[in-house]
N, C-alpha and C positions, 0 to 999 in steps of 0.2 A: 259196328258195320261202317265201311264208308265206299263211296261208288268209284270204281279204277278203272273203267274204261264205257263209252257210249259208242256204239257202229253209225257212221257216218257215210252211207251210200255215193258213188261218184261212179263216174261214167269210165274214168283212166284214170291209172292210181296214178302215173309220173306226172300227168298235167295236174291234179288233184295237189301233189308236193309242193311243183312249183308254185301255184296258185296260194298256197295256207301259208308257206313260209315265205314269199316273198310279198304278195299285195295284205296281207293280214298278219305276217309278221310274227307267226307261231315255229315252234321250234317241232324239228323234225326228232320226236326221242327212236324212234326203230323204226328198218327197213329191213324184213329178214322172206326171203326166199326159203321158205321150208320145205316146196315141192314145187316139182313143173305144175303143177295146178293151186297152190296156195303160198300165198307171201304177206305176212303181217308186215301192217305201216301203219304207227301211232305217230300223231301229231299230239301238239298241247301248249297251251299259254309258258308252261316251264314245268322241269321233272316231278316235280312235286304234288302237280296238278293232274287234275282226271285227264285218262289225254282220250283223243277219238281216235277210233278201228277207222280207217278207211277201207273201203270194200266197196267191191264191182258189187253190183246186184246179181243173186241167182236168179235162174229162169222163171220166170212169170212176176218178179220182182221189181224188174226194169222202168214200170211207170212213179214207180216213189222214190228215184234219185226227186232230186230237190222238191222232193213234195211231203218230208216225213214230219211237218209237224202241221200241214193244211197251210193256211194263211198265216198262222200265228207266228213267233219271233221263236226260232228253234234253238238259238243259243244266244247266254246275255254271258259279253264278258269283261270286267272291271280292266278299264287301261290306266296307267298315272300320267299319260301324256294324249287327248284324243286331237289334238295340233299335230303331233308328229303321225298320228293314227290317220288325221287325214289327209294329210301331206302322201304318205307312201298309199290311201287307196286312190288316189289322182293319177300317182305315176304310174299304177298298176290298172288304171281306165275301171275301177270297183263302182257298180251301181251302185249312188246314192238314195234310198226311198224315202229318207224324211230326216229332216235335221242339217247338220246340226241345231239342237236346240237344246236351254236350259231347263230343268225341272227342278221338285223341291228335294230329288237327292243328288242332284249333279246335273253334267252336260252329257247331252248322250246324240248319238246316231243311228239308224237301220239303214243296215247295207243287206245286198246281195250276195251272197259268195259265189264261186264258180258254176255249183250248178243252179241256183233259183232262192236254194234256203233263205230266209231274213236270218240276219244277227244283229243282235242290238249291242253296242260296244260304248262303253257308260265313263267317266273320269268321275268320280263319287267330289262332293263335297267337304 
């Protein structure tokens, strides 16, 4: 078994786009319109990788855009450069909530994404 895709809730998928590929720097693998009512758009660190379902919320769903993992850190993801990672969330004005800082497996940071999520974004050791 291995995991090939996670739903990531957002409020508007093209704001949601620009937001992951440009201030977080993920690559956009599909944007497919299958119906006037349904259009897959997977994001991902690179093709290889789990990518996330972006999706509007269905009705009655609407209060857990940025609230699907509570307080805790909803996505961790290994960078090889968190210098250039925090260079491009400055120019893209990304809440910073703690860090940078070093620990005993690397340098890491928690940011905000577009809609509240934390993601913790790590350079390993």
């Amino acid at each position: 078994m291995r995991t090939n895709r996670i739903t990531l809730l957002v409020e508007d998928l093209d704001q949601a786009i620009h937001f992951y590929t440009n201030a977080f720097g993920l690559s956009l693998i599909e944007d497919s319109q299958i119906s006037e009512s349904k259009r897959i758009v997977r994001i991902a660190t690179s093709e290889d990788d789990v990518t996330l379902n972006l999706a509007t919320p269905k009705s009655g769903d609407e209060s857990l855009v940025g609230r699907q993992a509570g307080q805790r850190v909803l996505i961790f993801v290994d960078t090889d450069n968190l210098e250039a990672d925090l260079t491009r969330f400055a120019d893209n004005h990304v809440e910073i909530i703690d860090g940078p800082r070093t620990e005993s497996f690397g340098r890491c940071v928690l940011v905000k994404d577009l809609v509240g999520n934390t993601w913790e974004f790590v350079e390993r050791i």
